[in-house]
C-alpha atoms as a printed R data frame, in Angstrom:
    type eleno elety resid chain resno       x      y       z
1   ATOM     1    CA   UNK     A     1 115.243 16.250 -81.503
2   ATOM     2    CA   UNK     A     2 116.343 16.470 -78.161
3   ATOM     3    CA   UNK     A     3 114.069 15.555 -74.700
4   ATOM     4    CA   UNK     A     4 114.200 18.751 -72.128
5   ATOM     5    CA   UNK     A     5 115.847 16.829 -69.142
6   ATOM     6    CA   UNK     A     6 113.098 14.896 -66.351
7   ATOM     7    CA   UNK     A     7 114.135 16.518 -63.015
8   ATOM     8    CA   UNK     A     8 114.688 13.298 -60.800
9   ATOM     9    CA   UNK     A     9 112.770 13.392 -57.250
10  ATOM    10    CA   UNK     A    10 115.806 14.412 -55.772
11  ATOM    11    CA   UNK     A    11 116.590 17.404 -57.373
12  ATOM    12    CA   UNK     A    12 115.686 20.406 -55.772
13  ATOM    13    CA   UNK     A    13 113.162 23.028 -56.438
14  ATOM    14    CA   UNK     A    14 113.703 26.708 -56.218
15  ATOM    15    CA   UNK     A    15 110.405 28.031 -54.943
16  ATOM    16    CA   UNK     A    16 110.375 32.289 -55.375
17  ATOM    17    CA   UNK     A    17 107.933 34.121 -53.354
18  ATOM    18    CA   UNK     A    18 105.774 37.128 -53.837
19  ATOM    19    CA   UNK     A    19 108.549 39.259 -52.622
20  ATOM    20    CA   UNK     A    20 111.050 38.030 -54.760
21  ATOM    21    CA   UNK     A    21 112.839 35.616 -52.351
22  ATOM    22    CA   UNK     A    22 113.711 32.557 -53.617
23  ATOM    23    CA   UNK     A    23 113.963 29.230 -51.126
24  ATOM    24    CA   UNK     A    24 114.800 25.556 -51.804
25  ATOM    25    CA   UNK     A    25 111.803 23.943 -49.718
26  ATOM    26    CA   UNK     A    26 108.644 24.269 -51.086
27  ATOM    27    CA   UNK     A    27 107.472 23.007 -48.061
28  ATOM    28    CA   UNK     A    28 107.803 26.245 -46.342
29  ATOM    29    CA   UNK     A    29 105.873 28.140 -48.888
30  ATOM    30    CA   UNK     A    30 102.314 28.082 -49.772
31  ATOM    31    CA   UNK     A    31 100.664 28.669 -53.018
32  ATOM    32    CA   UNK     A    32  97.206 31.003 -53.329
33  ATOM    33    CA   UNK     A    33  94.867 31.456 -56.327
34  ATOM    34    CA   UNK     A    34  95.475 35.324 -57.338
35  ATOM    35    CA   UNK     A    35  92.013 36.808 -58.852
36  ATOM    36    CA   UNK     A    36  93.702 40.479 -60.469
37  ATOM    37    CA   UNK     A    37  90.255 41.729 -60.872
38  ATOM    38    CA   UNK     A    38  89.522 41.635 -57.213
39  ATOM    39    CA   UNK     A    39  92.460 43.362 -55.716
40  ATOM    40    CA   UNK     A    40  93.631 42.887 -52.342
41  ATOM    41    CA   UNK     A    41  92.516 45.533 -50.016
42  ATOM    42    CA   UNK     A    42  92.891 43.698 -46.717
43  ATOM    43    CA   UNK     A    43  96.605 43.066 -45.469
44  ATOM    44    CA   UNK     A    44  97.358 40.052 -43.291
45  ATOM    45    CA   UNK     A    45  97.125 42.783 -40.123
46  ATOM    46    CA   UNK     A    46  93.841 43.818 -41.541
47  ATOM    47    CA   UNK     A    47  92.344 40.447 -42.061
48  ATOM    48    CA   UNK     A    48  93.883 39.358 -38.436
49  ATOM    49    CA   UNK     A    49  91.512 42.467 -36.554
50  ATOM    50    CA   UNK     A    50  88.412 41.670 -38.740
51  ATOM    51    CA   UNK     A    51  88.394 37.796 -37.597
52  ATOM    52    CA   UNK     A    52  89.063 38.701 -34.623
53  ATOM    53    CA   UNK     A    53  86.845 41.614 -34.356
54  ATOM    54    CA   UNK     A    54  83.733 38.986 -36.786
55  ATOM    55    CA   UNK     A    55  84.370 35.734 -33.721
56  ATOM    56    CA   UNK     A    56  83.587 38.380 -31.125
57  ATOM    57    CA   UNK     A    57  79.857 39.733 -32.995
58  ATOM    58    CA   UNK     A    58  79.464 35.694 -33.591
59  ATOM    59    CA   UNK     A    59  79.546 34.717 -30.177
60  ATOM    60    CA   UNK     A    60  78.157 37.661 -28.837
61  ATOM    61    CA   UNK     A    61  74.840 37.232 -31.794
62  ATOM    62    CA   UNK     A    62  74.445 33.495 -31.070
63  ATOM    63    CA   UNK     A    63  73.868 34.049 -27.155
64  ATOM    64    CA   UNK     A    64  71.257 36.785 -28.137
65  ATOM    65    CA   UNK     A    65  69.583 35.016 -30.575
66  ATOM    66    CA   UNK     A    66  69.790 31.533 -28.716
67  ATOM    67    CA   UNK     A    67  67.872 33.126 -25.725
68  ATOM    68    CA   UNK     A    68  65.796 34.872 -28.149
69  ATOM    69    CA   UNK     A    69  64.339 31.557 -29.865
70  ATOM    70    CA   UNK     A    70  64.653 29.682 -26.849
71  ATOM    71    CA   UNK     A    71  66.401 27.246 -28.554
72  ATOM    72    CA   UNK     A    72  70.269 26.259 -29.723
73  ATOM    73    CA   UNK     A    73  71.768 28.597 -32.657
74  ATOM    74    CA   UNK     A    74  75.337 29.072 -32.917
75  ATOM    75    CA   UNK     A    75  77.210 31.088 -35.543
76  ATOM    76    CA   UNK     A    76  80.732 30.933 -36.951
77  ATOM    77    CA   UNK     A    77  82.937 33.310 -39.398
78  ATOM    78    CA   UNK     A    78  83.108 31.279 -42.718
79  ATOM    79    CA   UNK     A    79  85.293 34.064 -44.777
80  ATOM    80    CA   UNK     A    80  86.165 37.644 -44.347
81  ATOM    81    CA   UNK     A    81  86.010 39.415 -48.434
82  ATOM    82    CA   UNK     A    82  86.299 42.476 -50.482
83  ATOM    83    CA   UNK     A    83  84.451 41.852 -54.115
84  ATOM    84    CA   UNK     A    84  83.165 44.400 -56.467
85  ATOM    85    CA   UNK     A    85  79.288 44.785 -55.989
86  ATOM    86    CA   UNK     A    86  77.967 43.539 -59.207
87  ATOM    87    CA   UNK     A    87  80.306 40.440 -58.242
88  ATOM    88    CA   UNK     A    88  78.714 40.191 -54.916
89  ATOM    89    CA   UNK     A    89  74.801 40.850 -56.058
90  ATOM    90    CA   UNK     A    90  75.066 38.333 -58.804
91  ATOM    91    CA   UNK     A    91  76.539 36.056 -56.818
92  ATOM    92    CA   UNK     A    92  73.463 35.696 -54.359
93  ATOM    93    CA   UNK     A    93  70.696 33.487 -54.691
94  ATOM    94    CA   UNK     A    94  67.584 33.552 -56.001
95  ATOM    95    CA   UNK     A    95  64.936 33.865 -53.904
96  ATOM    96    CA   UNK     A    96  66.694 35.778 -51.059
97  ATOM    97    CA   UNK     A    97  65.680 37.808 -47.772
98  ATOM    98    CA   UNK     A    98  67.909 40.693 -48.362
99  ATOM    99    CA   UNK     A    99  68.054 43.974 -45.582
100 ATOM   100    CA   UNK     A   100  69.153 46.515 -46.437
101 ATOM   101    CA   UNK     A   101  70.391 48.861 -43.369
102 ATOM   102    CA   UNK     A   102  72.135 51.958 -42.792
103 ATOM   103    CA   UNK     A   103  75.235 52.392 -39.810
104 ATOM   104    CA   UNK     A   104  74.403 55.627 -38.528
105 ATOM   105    CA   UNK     A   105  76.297 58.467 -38.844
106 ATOM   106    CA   UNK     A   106  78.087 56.784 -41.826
107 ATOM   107    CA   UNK     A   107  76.811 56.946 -45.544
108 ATOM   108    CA   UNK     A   108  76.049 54.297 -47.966
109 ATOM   109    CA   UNK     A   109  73.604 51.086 -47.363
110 ATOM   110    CA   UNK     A   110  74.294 47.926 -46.354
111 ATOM   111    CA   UNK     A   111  72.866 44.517 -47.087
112 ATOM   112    CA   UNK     A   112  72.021 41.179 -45.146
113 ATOM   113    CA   UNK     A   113  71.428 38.022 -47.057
114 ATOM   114    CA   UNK     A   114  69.798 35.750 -45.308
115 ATOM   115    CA   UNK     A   115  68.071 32.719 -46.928
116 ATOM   116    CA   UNK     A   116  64.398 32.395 -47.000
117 ATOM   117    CA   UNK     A   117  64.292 28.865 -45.624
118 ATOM   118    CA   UNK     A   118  66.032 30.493 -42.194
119 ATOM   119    CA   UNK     A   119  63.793 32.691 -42.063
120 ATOM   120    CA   UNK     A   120  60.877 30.783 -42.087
121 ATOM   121    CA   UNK     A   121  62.044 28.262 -39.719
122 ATOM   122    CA   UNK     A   122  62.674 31.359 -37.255
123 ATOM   123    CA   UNK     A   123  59.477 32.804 -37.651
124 ATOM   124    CA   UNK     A   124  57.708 29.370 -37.099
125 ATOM   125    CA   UNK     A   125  59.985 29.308 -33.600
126 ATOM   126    CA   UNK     A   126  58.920 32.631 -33.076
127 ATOM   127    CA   UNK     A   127  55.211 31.294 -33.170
128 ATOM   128    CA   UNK     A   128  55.860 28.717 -31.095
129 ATOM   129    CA   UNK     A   129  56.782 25.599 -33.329
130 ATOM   130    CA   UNK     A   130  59.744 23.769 -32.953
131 ATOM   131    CA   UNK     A   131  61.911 24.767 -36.015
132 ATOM   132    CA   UNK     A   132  63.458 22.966 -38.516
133 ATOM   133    CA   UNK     A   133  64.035 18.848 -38.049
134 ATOM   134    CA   UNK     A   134  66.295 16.441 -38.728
135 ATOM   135    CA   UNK     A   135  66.235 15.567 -42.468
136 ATOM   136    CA   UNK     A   136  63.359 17.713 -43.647
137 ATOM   137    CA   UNK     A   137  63.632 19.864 -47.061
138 ATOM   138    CA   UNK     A   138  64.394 23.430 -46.340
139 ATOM   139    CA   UNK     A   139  61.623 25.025 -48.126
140 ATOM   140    CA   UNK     A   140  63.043 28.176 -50.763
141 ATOM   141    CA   UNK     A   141  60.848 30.500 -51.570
142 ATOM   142    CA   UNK     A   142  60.229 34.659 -51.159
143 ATOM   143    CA   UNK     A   143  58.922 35.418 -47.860
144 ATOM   144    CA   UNK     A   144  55.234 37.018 -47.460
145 ATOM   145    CA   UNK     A   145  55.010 40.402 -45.639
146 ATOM   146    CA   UNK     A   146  53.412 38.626 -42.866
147 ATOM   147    CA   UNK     A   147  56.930 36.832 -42.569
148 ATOM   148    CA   UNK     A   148  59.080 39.682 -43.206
149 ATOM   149    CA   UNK     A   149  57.900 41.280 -40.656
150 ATOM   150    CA   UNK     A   150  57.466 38.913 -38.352
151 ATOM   151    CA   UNK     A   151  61.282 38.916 -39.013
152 ATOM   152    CA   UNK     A   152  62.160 42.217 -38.751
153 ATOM   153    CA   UNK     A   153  63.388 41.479 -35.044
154 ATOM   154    CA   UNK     A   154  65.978 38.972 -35.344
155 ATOM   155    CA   UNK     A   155  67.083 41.365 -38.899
156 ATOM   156    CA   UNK     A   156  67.629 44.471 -36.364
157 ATOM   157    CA   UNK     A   157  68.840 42.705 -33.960
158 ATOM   158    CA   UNK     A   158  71.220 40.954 -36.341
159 ATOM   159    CA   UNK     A   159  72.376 44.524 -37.800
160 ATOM   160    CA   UNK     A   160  72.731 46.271 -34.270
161 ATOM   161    CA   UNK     A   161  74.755 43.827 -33.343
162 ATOM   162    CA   UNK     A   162  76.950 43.924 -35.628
163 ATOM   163    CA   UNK     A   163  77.211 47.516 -36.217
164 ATOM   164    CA   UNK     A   164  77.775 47.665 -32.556
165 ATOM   165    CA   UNK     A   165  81.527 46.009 -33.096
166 ATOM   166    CA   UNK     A   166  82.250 48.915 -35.586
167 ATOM   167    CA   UNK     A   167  83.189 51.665 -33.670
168 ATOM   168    CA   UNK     A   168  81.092 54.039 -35.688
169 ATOM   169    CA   UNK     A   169  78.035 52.025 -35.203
170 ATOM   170    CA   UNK     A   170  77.922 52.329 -31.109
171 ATOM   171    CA   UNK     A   171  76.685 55.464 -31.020
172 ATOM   172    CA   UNK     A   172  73.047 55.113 -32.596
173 ATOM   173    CA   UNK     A   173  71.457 51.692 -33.500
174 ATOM   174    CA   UNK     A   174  71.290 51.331 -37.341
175 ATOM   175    CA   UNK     A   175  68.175 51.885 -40.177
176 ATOM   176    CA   UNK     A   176  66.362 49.071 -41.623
177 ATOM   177    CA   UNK     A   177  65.826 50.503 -45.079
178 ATOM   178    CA   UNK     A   178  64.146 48.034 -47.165
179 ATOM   179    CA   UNK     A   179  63.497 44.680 -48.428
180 ATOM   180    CA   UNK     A   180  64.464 42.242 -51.808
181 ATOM   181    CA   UNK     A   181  64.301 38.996 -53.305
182 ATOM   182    CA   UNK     A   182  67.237 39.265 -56.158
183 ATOM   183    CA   UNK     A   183  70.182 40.467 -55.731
184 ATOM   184    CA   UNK     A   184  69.729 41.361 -59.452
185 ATOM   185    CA   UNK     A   185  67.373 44.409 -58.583
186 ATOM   186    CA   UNK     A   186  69.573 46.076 -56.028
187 ATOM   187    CA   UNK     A   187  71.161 49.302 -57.066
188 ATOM   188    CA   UNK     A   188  72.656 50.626 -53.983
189 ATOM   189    CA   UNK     A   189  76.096 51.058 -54.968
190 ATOM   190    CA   UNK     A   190  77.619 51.548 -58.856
191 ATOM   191    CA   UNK     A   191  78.604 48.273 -60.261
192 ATOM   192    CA   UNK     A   192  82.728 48.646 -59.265
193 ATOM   193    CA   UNK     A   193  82.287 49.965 -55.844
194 ATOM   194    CA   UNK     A   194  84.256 47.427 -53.609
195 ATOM   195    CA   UNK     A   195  82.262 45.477 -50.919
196 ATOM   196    CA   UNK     A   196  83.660 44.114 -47.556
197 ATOM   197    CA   UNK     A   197  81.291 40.530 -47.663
198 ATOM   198    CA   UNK     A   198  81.623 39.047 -44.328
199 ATOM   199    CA   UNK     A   199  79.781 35.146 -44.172
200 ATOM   200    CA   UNK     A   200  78.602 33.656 -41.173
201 ATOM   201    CA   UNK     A   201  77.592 29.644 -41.266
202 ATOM   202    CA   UNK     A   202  74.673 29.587 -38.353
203 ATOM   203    CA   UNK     A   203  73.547 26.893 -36.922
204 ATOM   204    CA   UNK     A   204  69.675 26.255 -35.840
205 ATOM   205    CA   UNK     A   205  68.624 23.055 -34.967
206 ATOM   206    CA   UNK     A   206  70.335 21.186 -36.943
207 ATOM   207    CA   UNK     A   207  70.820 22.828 -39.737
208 ATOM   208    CA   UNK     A   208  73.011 25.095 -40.923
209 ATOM   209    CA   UNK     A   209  73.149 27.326 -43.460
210 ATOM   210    CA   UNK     A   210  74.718 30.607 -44.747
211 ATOM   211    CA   UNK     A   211  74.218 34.302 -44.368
212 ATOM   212    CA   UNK     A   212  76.402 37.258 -45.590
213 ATOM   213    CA   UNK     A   213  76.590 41.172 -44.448
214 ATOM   214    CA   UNK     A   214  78.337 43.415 -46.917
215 ATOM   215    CA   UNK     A   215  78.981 47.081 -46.640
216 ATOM   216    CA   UNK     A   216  81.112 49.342 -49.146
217 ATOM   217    CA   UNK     A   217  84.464 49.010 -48.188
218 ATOM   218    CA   UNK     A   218  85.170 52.676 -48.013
219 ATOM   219    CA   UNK     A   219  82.616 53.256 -45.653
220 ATOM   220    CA   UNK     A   220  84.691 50.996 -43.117
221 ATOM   221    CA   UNK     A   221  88.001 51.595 -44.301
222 ATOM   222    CA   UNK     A   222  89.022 54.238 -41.580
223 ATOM   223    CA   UNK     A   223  88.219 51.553 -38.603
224 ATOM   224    CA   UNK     A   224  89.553 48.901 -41.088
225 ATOM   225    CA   UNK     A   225  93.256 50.343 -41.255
226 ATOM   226    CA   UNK     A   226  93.354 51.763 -37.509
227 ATOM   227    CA   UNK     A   227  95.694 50.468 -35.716
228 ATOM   228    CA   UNK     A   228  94.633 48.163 -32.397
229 ATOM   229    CA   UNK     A   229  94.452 51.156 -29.499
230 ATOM   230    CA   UNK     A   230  94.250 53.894 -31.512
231 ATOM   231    CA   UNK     A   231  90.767 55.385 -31.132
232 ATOM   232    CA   UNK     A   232  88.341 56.323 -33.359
233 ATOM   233    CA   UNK     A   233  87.594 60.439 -34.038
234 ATOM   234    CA   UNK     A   234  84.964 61.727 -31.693
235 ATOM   235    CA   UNK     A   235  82.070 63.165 -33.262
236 ATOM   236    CA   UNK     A   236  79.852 65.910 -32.131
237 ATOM   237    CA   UNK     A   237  76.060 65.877 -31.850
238 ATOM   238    CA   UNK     A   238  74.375 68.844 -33.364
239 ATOM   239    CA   UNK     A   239  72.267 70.337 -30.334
240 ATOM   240    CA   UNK     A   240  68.538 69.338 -29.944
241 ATOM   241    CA   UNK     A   241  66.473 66.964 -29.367
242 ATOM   242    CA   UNK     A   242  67.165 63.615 -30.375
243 ATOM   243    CA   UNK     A   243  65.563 61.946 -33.105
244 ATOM   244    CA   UNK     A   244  62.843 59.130 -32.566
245 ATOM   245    CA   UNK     A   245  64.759 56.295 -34.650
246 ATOM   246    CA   UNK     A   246  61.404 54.329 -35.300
247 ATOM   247    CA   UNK     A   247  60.378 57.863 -36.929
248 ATOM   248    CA   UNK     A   248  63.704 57.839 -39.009
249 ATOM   249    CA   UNK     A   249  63.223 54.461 -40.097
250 ATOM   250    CA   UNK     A   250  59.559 54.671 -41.322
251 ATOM   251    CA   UNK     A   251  60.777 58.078 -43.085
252 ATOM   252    CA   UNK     A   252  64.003 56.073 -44.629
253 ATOM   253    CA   UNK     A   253  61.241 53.854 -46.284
254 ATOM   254    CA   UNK     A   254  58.375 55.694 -47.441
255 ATOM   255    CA   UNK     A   255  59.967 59.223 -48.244
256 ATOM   256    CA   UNK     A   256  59.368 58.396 -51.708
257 ATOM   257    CA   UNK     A   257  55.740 57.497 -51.869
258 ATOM   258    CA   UNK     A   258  54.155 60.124 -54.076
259 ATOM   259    CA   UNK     A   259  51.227 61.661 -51.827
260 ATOM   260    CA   UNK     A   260  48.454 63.689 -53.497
261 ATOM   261    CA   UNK     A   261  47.714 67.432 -52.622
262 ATOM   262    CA   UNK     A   262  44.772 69.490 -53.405
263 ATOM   263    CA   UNK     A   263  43.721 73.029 -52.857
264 ATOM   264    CA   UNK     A   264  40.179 73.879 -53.411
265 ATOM   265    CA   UNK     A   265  37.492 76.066 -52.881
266 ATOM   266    CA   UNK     A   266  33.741 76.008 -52.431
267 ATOM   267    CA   UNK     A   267  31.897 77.563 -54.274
268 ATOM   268    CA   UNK     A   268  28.087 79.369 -52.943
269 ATOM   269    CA   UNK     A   269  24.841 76.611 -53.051
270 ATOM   270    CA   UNK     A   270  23.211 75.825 -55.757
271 ATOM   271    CA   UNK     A   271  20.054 74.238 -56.775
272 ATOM   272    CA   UNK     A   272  19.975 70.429 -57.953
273 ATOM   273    CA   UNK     A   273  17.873 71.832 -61.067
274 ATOM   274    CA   UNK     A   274  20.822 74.917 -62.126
275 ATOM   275    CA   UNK     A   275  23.444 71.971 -61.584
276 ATOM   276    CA   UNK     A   276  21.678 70.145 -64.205
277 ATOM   277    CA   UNK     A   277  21.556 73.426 -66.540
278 ATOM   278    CA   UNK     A   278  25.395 74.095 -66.354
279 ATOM   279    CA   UNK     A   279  27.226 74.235 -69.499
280 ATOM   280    CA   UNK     A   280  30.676 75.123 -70.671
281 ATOM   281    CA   UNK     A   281  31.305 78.790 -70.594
282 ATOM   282    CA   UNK     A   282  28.746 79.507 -67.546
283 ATOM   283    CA   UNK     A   283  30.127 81.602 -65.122
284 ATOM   284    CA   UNK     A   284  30.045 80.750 -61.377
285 ATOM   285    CA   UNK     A   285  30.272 83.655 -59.223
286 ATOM   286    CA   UNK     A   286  32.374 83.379 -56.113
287 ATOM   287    CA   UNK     A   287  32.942 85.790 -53.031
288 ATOM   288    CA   UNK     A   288  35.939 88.139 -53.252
289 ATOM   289    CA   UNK     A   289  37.545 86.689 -50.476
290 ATOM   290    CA   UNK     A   290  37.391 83.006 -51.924
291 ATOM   291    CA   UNK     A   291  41.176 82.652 -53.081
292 ATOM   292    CA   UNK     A   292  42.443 84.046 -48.991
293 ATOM   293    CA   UNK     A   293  40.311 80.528 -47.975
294 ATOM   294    CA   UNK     A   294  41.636 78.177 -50.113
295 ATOM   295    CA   UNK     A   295  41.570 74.692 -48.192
296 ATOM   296    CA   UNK     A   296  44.798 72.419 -48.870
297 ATOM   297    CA   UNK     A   297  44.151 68.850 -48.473
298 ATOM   298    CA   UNK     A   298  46.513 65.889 -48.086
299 ATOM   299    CA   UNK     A   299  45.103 62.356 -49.445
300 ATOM   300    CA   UNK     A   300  41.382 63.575 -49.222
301 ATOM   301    CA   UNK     A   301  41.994 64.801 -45.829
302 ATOM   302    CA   UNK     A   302  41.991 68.999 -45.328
303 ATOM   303    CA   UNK     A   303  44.888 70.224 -43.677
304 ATOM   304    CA   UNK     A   304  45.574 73.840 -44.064
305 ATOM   305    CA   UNK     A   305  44.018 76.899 -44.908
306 ATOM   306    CA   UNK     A   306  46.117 79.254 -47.622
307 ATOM   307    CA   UNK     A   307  46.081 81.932 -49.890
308 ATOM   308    CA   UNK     A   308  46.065 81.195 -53.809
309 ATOM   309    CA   UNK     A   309  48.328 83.913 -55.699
310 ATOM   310    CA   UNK     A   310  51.125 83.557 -58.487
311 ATOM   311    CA   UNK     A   311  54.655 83.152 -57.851
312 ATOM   312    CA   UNK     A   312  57.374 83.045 -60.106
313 ATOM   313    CA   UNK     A   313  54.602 82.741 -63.265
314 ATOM   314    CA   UNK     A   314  53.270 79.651 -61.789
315 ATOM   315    CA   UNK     A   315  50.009 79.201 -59.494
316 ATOM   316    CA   UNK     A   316  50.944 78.609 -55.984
317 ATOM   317    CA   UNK     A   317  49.686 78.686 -52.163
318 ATOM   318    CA   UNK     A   318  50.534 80.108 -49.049
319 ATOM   319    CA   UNK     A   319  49.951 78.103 -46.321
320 ATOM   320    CA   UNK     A   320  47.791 80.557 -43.392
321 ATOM   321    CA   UNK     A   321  46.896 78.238 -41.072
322 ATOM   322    CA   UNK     A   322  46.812 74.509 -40.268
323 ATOM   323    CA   UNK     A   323  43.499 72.598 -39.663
324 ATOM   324    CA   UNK     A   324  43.333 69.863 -37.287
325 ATOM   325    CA   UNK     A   325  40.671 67.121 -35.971
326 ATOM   326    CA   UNK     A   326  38.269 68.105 -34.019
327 ATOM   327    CA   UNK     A   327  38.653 64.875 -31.531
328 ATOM   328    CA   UNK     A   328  41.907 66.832 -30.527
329 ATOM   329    CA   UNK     A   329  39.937 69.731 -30.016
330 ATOM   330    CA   UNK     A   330  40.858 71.707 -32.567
331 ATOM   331    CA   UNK     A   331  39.132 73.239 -35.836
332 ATOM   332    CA   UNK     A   332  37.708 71.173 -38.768
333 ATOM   333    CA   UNK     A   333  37.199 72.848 -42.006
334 ATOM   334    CA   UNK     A   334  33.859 73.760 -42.479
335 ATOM   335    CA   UNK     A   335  32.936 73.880 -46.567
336 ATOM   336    CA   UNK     A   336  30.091 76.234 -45.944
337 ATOM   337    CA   UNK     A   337  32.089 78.634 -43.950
338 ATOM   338    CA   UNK     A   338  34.396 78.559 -47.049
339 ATOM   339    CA   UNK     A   339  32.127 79.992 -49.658
């Protein structure tokens, strides 16, 4: 059987590129892993403007925060990414600080990873300790919500920062949404979307460490792909006044949070003695005018005055009037002057 033939070191090598062109010095040409299932959004002009565009928030973020603390940070770009989001959330470790923050006017939710040892030894600088020393173990565990919100300010001021380099994010300073530990329990995007994962190695004290910002890639894509000088769409404001964005924030977090509503009525005095006598199919006789005085009531504390009725085949109520505290000078139900 005959031996393929041993190309001696002198022989050349034909070297053929990505394009198809073939050359003779593989010096000249550089070889990259390919991962297929992450394709490449981000062309070599693309990736050029984001490092650019990622050094100028790093320097700009490490003056801020240095002043902030008092005390040396600096911050560098480690890698500029797209990866699908389950890639990207599985990927992160466990415990983490993870933000998550709107850029407003633009949909979908960002996160910041930061990990839990930076953020306590930033929250012991912010109470006046020195931060972290030379050769002591980084402590990893999930922040308490004393810490996280002691926090919150270098968080926002990480994420307005940032979102202040995008020029979608100059108008209006971004949402802090929420919190998480594990990456594992975030559900912000569907599994495939694409992420643009941006890493940052910061430096405080001495020692550094890692933190990531991802946002769906789509969201970004228009400032992404714009050419340098070309700018972005103006966008108008919808006339009024403006929001109050601590309002918006504390809405962003707690519009969820099932709240209990009553409507009652009260029902004419009675002796301790009949109380004692009532029994199932009694009869309590109220005034006529009982259901126009229904009181509405929001976690125990009354807040309207409405009319009880049916609407659509269901009970409802119609709200008359609003009640208010009586330190502000205004009424406070009174349950007498209901019956």
């Amino acid at each position: 059987m005959d031996e393929a033939p041993v190309d001696s070191p002198g022989t050349p090598v034909v070297v053929v590129g990505s394009k198809g062109r073939r050359t003779l010095d593989p010096q000249k040409s550089s070889v990259e892993p390919c991962d297929f299932r992450s394709p490449a959004l981000l062309s070599e002009g693309d990736l050029r403007r984001l490092r650019h565009q990622q050094n100028e928030f790093a320097r700009h973020f490490a003056a801020k925060v240095s002043s902030f603390l008092r005390l040396e940070f600096t911050v560098a770009l480690t890698g500029v990414t797209t990866l699908p989001y389950a890639r990207f959330t599985g990927a992160l470790p466990d415990p983490a600080h993870l933000t998550l923050f709107k850029m407003e006017p633009l949909t979908g939710l960002g996160i910041i990873s930061l990990p839990p040892s930076l953020g306590l030894a930033i929250t012991n600088r912010m109470l006046g300790g020195r931060g972290p020393a030379a050769g002591e173990k980084p402590e990893e565990r999930a922040l308490t919500e004393i810490e996280t919100s002691l926090l919150e300010d270098f968080v926002r001021m990480l994420a307005e920062e940032w979102c202040r380099h995008w020029p979608e994010g100059r108008d209006a300073p971004p949402l802090l949404v929420g919190y998480e530990t594990n990456g594992k329990f975030l559900q912000t995007s569907p599994e495939n979307t694409t992420m643009l994962v941006v890493a940052f190695e910061v430096t405080l004290g001495e020692r550094a460490q890692t933190i990531q910002l991802a946002m769906p890639f789509a969201v970004l894509e228009g400032s992404i792909k714009r050419p340098s000088g070309v700018p972005s769409p103006k966008k108008t404001r919808p006339a009024g006044p403006v929001p109050d964005r601590a309002a918006l924030a504390r809405h962003a977090v707690t519009a969820a949070v099932p709240l209990p509503v009553v409507a009652q009525w009260t029902v004419a005095e009675i002796t301790l003695r009949d109380v004692m006598n009532l029994r199932p199919s009694d009869v309590l006789e109220m005034p006529a005018d009982t259901l126009s005085k229904t009181c509405v009531s929001l976690t125990g504390r009354p807040l309207f005055i409405g009319t009880a009725g049916v609407r659509d085949g269901r009970v409802a109520v119609r709200l008359e009037r609003r009640l208010e505290d009586s330190a502000g000078g205004t009424e406070t139900p009174d349950p007498a002057g209901l019956a």
